[in-house]
C-alpha positions in Angstrom: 76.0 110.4 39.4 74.6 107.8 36.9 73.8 104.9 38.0 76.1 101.5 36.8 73.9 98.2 36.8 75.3 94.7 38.5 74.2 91.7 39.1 74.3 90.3 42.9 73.1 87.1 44.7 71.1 87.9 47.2 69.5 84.9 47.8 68.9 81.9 45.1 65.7 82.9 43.3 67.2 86.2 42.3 70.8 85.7 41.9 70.0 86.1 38.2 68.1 89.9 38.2 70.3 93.1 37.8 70.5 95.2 41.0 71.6 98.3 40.9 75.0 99.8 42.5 74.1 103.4 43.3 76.9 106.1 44.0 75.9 108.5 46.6 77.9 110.8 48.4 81.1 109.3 47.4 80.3 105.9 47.9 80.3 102.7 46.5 76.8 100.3 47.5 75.9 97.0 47.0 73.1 94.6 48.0 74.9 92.2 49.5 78.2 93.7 51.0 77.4 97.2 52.3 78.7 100.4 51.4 82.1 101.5 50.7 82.9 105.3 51.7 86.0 105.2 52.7 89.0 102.7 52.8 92.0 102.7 54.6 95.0 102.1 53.0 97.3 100.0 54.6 100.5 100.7 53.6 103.2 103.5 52.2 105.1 104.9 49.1 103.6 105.1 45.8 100.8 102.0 46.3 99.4 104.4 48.9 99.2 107.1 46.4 98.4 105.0 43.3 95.7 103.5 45.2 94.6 107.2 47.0 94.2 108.3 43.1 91.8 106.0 41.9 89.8 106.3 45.0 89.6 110.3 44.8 88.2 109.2 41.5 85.2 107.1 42.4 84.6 109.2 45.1 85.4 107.4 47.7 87.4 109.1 50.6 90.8 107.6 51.6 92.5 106.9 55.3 95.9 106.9 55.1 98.6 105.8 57.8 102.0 106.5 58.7 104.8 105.7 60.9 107.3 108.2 62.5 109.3 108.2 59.5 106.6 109.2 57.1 104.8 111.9 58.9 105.9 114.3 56.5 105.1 111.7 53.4 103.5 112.1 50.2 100.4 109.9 50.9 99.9 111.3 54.6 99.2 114.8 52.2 97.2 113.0 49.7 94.5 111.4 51.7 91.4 112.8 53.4 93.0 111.5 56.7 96.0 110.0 58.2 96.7 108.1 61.7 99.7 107.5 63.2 100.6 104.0 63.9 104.0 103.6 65.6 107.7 103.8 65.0 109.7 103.2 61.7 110.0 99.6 62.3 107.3 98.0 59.9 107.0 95.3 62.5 105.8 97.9 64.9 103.9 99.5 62.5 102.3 98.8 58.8 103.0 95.2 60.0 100.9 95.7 63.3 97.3 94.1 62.4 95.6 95.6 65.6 96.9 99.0 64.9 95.1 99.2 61.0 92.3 97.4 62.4 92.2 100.3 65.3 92.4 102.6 62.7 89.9 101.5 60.8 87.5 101.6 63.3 88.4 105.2 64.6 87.9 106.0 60.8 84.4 104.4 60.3 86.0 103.2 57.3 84.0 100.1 55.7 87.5 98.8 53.9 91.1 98.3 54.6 93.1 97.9 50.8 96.5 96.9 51.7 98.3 97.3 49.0 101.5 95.2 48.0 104.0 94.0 50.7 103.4 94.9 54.4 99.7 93.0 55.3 98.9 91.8 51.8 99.2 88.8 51.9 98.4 87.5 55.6 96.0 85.3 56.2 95.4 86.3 59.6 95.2 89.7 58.5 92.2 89.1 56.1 90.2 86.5 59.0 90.6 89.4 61.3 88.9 91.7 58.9 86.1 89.9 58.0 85.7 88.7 62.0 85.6 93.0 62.5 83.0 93.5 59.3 85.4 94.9 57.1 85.9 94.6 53.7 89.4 93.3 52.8 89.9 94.2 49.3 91.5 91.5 48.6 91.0 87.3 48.1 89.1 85.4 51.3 91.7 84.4 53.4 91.8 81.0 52.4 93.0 81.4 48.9 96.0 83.4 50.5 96.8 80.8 53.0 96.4 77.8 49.9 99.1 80.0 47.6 100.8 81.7 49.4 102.5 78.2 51.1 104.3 77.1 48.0 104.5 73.8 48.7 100.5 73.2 49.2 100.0 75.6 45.9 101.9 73.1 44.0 99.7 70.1 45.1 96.3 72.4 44.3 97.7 73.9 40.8 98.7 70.1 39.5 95.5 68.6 40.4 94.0 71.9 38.5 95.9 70.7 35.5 98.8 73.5 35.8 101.9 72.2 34.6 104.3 72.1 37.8 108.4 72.1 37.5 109.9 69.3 39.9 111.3 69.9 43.3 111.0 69.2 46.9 108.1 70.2 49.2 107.9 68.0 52.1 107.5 68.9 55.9 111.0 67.4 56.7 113.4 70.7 57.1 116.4 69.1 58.6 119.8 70.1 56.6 120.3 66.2 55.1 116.9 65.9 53.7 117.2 68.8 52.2 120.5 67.9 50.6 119.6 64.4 49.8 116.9 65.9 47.5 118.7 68.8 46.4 121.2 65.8 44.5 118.2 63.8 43.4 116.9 66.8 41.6 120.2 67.9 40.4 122.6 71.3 40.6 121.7 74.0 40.2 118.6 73.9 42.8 116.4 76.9 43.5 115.9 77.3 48.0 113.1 79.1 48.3 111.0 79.8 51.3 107.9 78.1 51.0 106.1 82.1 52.3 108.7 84.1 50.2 108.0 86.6 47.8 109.8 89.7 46.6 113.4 87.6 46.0 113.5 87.5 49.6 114.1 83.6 51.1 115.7 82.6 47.9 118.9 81.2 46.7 120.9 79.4 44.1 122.8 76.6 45.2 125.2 75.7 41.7 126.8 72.5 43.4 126.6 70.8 46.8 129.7 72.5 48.0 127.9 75.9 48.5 124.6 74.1 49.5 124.6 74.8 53.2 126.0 78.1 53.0 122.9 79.1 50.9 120.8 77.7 52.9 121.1 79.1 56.1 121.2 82.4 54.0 117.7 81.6 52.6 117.0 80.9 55.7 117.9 83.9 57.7 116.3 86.5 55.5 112.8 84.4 55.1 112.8 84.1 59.5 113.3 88.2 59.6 111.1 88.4 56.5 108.1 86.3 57.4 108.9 84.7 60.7 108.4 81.3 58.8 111.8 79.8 57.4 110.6 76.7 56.0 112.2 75.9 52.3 111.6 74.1 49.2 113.8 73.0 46.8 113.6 73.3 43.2 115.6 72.3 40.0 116.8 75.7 38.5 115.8 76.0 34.6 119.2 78.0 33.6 118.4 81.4 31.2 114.5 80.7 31.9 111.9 83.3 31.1 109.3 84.8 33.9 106.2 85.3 32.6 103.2 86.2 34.6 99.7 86.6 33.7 97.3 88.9 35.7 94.0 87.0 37.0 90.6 89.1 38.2 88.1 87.2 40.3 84.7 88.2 41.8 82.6 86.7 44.3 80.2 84.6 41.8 82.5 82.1 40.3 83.9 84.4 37.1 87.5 84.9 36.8 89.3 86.6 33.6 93.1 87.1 32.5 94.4 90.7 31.6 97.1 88.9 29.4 100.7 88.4 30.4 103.9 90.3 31.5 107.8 89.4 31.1 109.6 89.8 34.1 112.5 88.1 33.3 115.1 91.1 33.4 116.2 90.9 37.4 118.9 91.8 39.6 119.1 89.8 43.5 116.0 87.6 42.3 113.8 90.9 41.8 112.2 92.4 38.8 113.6 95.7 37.5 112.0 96.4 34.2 108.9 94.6 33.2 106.4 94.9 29.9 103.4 93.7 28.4 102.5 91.3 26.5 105.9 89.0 26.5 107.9 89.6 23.7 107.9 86.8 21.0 105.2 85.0 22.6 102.3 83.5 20.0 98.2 83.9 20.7 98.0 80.1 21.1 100.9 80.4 23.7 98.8 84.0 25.5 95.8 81.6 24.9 97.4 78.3 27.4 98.9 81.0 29.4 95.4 82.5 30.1 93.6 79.7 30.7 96.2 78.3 32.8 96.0 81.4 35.3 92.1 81.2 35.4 92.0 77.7 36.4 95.1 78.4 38.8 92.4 81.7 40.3 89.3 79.0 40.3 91.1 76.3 41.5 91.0 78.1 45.1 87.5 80.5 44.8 89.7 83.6 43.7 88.7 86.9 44.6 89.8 90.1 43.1 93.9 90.7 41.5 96.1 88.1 41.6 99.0 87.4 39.5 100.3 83.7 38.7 103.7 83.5 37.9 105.1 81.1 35.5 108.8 80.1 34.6 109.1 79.6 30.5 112.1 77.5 29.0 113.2 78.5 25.5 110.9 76.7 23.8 107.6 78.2 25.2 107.2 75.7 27.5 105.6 77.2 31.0 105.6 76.0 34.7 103.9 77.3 37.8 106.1 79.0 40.4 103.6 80.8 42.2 100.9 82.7 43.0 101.1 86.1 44.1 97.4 86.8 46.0 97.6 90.8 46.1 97.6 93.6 43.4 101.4 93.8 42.0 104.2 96.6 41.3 104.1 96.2 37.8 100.0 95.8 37.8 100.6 99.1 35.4 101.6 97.8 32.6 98.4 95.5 32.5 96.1 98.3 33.1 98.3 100.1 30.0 97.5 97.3 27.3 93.9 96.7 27.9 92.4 100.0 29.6 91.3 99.4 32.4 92.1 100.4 36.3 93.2 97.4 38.1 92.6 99.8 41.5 89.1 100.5 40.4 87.8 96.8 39.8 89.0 95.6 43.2 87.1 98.5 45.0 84.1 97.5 42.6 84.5 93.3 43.0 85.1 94.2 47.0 81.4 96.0 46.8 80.4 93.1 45.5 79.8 93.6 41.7 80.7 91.7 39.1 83.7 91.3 37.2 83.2 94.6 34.5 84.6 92.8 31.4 84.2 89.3 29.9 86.9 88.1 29.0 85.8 88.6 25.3 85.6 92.1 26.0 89.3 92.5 27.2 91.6 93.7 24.1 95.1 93.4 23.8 96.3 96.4 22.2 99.8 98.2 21.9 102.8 97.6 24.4 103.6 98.9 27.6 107.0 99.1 29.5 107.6 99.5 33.7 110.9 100.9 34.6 111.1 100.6 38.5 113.3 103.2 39.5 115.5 102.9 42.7 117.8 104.3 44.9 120.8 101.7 44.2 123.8 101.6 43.3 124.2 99.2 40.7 128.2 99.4 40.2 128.2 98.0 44.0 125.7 95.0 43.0 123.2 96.8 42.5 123.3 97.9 46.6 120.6 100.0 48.2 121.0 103.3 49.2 119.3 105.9 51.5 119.2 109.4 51.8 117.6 112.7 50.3 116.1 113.4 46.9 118.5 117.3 46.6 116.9 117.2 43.5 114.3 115.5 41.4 112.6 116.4 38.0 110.8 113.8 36.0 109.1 113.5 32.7 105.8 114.6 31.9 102.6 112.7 32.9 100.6 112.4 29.5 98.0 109.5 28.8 100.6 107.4 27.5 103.2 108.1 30.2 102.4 107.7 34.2 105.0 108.3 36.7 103.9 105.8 39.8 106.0 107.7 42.5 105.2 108.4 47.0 108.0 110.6 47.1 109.0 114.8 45.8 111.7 116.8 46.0 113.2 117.3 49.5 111.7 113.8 50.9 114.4 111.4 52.2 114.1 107.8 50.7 114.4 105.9 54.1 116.7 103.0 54.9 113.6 101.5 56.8 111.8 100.3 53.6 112.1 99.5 50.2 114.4 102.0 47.8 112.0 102.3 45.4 111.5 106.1 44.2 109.3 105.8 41.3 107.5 103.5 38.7 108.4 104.9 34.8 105.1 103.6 32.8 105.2 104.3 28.6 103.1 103.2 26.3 103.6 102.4 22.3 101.5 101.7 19.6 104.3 98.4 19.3 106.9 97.2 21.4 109.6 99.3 19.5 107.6 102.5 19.8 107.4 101.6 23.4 111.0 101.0 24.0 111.7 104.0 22.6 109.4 106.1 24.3 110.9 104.7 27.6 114.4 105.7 26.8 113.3 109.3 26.2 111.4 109.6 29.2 114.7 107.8 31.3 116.2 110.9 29.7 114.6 113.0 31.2 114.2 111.8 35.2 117.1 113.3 36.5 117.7 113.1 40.1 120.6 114.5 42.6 121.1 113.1 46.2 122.0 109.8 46.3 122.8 106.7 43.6 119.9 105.8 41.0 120.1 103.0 38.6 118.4 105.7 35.6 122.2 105.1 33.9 121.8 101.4 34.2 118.1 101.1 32.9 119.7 103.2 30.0 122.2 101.1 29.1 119.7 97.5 29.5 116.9 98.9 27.0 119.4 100.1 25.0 121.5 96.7 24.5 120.6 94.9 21.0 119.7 91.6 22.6 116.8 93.3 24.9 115.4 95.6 22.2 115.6 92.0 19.7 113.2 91.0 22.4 115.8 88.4 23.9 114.8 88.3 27.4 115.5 85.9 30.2 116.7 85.8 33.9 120.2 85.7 33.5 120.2 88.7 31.0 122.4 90.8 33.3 125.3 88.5 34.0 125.6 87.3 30.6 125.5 90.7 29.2 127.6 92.7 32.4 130.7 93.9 30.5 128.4 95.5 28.0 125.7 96.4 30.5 128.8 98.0 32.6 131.3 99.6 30.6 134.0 101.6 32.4 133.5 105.0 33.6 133.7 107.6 30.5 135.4 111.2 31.7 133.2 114.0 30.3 134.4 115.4 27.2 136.3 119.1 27.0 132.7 120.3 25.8 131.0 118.7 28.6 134.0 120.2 31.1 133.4 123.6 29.4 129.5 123.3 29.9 130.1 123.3 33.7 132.6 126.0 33.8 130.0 128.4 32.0 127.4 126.8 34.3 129.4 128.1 37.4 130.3 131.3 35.6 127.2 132.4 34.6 125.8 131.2 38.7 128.7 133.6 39.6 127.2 136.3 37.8 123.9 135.8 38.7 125.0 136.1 42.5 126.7 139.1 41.4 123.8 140.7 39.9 121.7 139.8 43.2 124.7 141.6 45.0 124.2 144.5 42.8 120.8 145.1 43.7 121.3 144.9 47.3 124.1 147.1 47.8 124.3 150.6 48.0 128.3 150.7 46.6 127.7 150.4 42.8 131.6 150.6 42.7 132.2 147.9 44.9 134.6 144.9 42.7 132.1 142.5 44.1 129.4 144.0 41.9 131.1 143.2 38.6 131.8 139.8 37.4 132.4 140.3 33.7 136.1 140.2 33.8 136.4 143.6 32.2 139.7 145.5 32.3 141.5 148.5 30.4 143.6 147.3 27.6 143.4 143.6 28.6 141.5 140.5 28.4 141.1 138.9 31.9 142.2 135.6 32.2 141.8 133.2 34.8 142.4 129.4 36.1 139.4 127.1 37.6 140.3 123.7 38.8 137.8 121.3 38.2 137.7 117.7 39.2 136.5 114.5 38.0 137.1 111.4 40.0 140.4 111.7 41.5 141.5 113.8 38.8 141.8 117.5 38.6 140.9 119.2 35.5 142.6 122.7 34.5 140.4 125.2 32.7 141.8 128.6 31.6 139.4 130.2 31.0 139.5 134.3 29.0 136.8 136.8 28.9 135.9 138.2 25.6 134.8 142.0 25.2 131.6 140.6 23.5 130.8 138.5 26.7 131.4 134.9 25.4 134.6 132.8 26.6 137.3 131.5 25.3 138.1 128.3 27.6 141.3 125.8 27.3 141.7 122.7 28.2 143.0 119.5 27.7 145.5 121.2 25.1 142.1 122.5 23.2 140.8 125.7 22.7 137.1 126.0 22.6 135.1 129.4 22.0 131.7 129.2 24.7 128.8 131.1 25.3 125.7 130.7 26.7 122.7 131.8 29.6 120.3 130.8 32.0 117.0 130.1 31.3 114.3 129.0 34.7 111.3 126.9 33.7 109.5 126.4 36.8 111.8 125.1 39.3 114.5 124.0 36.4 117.1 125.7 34.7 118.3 124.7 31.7 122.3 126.2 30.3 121.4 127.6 27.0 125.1 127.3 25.9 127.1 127.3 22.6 130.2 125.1 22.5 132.6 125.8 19.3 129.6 126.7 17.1 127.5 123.3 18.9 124.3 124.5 20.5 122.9 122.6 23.4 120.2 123.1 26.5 121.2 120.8 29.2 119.6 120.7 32.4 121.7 122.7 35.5 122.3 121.7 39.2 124.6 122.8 40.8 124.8 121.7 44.6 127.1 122.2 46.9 130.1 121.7 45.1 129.1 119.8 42.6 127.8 120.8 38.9 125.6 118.2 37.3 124.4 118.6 33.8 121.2 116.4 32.1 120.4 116.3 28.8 119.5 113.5 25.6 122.7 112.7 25.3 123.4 111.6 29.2 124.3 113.0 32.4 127.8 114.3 33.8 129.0 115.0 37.1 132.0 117.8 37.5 133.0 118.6 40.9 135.3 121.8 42.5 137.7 120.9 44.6 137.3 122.1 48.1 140.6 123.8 49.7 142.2 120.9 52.0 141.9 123.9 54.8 138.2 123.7 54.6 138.1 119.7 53.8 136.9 117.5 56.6 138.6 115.2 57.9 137.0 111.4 56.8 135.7 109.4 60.1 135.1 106.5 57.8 137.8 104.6 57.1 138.7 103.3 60.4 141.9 102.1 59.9 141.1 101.2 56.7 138.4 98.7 57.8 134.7 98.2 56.6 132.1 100.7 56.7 128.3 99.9 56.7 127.1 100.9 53.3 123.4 101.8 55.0 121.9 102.0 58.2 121.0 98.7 59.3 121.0 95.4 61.8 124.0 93.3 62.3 123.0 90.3 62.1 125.8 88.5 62.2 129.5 89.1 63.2 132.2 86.3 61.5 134.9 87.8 62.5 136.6 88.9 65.9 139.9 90.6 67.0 143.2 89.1 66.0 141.8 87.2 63.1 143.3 87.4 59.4 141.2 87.9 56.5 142.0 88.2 52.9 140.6 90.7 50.7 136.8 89.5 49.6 136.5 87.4 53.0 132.6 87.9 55.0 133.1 89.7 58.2 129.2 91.0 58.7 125.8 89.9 57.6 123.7 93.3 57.8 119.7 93.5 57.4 119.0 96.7 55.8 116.5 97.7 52.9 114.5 94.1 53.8 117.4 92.8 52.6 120.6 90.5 53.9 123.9 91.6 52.8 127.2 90.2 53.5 129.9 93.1 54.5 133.5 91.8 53.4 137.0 92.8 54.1 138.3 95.3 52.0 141.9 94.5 52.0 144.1 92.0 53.6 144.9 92.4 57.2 143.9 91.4 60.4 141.0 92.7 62.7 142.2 94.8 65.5 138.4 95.5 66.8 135.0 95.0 66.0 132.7 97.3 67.0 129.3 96.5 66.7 128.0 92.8 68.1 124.9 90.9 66.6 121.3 92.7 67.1 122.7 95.9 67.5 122.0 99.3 64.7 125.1 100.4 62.4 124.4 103.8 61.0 125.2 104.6 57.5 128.9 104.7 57.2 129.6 103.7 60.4 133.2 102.1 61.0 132.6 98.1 61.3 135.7 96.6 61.9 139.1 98.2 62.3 142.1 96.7 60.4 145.7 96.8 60.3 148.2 95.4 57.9 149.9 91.9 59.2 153.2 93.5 59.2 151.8 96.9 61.8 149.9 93.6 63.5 153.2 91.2 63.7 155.1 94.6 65.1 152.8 94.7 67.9 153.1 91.3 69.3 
């Protein structure tokens, strides 16, 4: 392979001449660090895989590892190797420093990359590698430790000259200091843990009535989050924009910006859609941006991809909130905008070459747009879900469109880590060619299993504020009746696409049965409704929602339909068609052609297509129904599997409708399980520190009267 030229310090009277950085064998070799062969990857889910693809590239064998509920995972089949390293509990596994280390070893890797989340940002984590000779692809361990407090990053970034947005950093944590200078800052006040990241540790107190309560929220999820609930308080900017510019670093001083991102779109203090560069923002605004990061990265020795975060008011004006010392989710949209691979420069600045572009060099060009695409449901507040992927067909990969995903059909998105399935990347020769691009390709990642937010991202880049470029960090509540309008029943068309669908899967069974049998006469070899003299009719009961749906439906001698319903009449027609593992319904609807895409599972019929998606169900016969173990008297059910962390409530205790009753940890996340209706608690069931599977009956409740009765 040719050979790429670098320069290296080696000692001080060459530190100037070019070496050379030779690949060999699928490796990566430097002077002064060693050679890089292969590099474990310390984590799961698409980073694994993003990160597995760019290494497979350079030639540079990869070491994946897995936990029991990954064995079967996409990255453990990507790499060149995988290692077990414990149960599904991250803390006993990707969280487990001696464990990668272990691995590492056992590997004769020379590198651990550790991806986002998990190990990425621990500074004990980084000092043990470089104590073991390894190559942490990532900053020294000091830079971590100096940003990734919040409250010491603030000191560092205002003596760098870094505007700095007022607040409260201080070492005394008891609940009245806190408070005191929560009101001598002013409502609303941002708690944040001082080691938070990923909208985990933080809250918004609006007045000092609900100051405590969100508080010792804050402080719950940042102990089970990073074992460190320390807080700092900070005035709120209300409607502000996050804007974040990625940094790259290498081990001789240099450090360049890759231009900004807008963030600002966010539901439970995480980002949901990003893009690049920020809409509306000037090139003398990119320009202070920029140069703000870079001194931010060289105000602690910065090594490799970092991202510093900055909060902008309406008038351009930007703040530091924090540093981010590790690669980020949304690092595609960078790479997308300036050509480069983010994955690839840290492997080369962890070799120990220099940075591969001036900063002269990068180019802005075009716009780019990450839809992060989860297993949530975003009519429950936007709650995570769990559970298998029945069915999953996405978009073509082309060069302007990368689908950033760790999971395929069949896998299980697990309630142990994030709900993430997949990272939708476009990009546009402007921002509206880029918007547009994305809502095709949302179109077209269709999914069956469990709850997506695909719908909801819909709807946001669709609304006239975000495509005017109107961004900021409220832009969901303000916009929430428009960004959820009520449910819209199918149309008749739509309701006659699904009864062809499970017509034409009826005759396809038939024809299989056909084949097999030896009784060509027998009347379960026929399916098209042909009799002598007559047109056979018949009824199909559909449902949507609660509602049931009559179709009668009459089969034409020509082999088309004639279906009613809804007091309409509508003539249908129409076939299968299988490309790959998808089938399409080739169908005619009064005169209307139209190919949408076919699932039909279970008992349910879902169809795809431009337009949107539909969901038509058949009733099941109440003699085959199960009977629901959920409801438990009416009382609450646990929305995921998860840890109770806190019971409120106990037997004989009223609660209205709304009232908490459990704090659950599930998804990495803290969420508050309230009473569904009036009533009292009969009985609890599950006590604090003990595992709720999903569904799982809570509390049980009875009415105040059935409660009263009892007495």
């Amino acid at each position: 392979m040719a050979a790429v030229f670098l320069k290296t310090h080696i000692n001080g009277t060459i530190n100037k001449h070019l070496l050379t950085l030779i690949w060999t064998k699928g490796s990566v070799r430097h002077g002064s660090v060693g050679r890089i062969e292969k590099v474990v990857i310390a984590n799961r889910g698409e980073i694994a895989c993003r990160v597995m693809r760019t290494a497979r590239k350079m030639g540079v064998r990869s070491v994946a590892v897995y936990s029991d509920a990954d064995r079967h995972s996409m990255h453990v089949a990507m790499a060149d190797e995988a290692y077990h390293i414990g149960p599904a509990a991250s803390q006993q596994s990707y969280l487990c420093m001696d464990k990668i280390l272990d691995v590492a070893k056992k590997s004769s890797a020379q590198a651990v990359h550790p991806g986002y989340g998990f190990l990425s940002e621990n500074t004990e984590f980084a000092e043990q590698c470089k104590q073991e000779g390894i190559i942490f692809i990532g900053p020294p361990s000091s830079a971590i430790r100096d940003m990734g407090i919040k409250s010491t990053s603030k000191h560092i970034m205002s003596a760098a000259g870094v505007p700095i947005i007022e607040g409260y950093h201080g070492d005394d944590q008891s609940d009245a200091r806190l408070q005191s200078e929560a009101a001598r800052i002013g409502y609303p006040v941002m708690i944040k843990a001082v080691r938070g990241g990923g909208g985990k540790g933080m809250r918004i107190a609006q007045s000092e009535a609900e100051f405590h309560e969100q508080l010792e929220s804050a402080r719950r999820e940042a102990r089970k989050s990073f074992n460190d609930d320390v807080m700092l308080i900070e005035k709120f900017v209300e409607n502000p924009r996050h804007v974040e510019v990625q940094v790259f670093g290498d081990q001789y001083g240099d450090a360049v910006y890759l231009f900004e991102r807008d963030c600002s779109v966010q539901r439970r203090h995480q980002k949901i859609i990003e893009e690049a560069p920020g809409p509306g923002i000037s090139p003398e605004v990119r320009r202070k941006l920029g140069e703000a990061a870079v001194r931010a990265a060289k105000a602690v020795n910065y090594v490799g991809a970092g991202t510093v975060e900055f909060i902008m008011d309406a008038q351009h004006n930007f703040y530091f909130m924090e540093m981010n010392t590790r690669l980020q989710v949304e690092h595609p949209v960078s790479e997308m905008i300036t050509g480069t691979d983010l994955v690839e420069w840290q492997l080369r600045v962890a070799a120990g070459e220099k940075l591969p572009l001036s900063q002269e060099q990068i180019e802005l060009r075009g716009h780019s747009f990450e839809a992060r695409i989860y297993a949530e449901d975003p009519n429950n507040n936007f709650l995570p879900g769990a559970g298998p992927l029945l069915h999953l067909s996405t978009p073509p990969g082309d060069h302007n469109t990368r689908i950033e995903t760790g999971v395929r059909e069949g896998d299980e998105v697990s309630a142990h880590y994030d709900p993430m399935i997949a990272k939708l990347v476009v990009w546009g020769e402007d921002r509206s060619a880029a918007l547009k691009k994305l809502r095709y390709c949302l179109r077209q990642y269709n999914i069956v299993g469990l709850n997506t937010n695909i719908d909801f991202l819909l709807s946001l880049s669709g609304h006239p504020e975000f495509e005017a470029g109107n961004v900021h960090t409220s832009f969901i509540p303000q916009h929430y009746d428009h960004l959820f309008p009520p449910a819209q029943s199918p149309s008749g068309e739509v309701i006659c696409q699904a009864a062809l669908g499970l017509l034409l899967r009826e005759k396809q069974q038939t024809q299989k049965y056909r084949e097999q049998t030896s009784d060509v006469f027998s009347p379960f070899a026929s399916s098209n409704g042909r009799r002598l003299n007559v047109l056979q009719c018949r009824n199909m009961s559909l449902q949507l929602g609660d509602n049931k749906v009559a179709v009668s439906i009459t089969y034409n001698p020509d082999g088309t339909y004639s279906m009613e319903t809804g007091g309409r009449v509508f003539a249908v027609s129409g076939e299968l068609q299988l490309e790959g593992d998808v089938t399409y319904l080739c169908c005619s609807v009064n005169g209307v052609l139209s190919r949408p895409k076919l699932v039909i599972l279970d008992n349910t019929v879902h169809l795809f297509s431009m337009e949107g998606s539909a969901q038509v169900d058949v009733p099941v016969p109440m003699f085959l129904a199960g009977v629901s173990g959920s409801s438990a008297q009416g009382g609450a059910v646990a929305p995921m599997t998860g840890t109770i962390e806190k019971v409120l409530v106990k037997a004989g205790d009223s609660v209205q409708k709304g009232d908490p009753l459990m704090v659950m940890i599930a998804m990495k996340m803290e969420h508050t399980i309230r009473a569904p209706k009036a009533g009292v608690i009969k009985k609890v069931f599950f006590k604090e520190g003990s595992q709720a599977s999903r569904h799982a009956a809570l509390v049980e409740m009875q009415e105040e009267e059935e409660a009263a009765g009892e007495e």
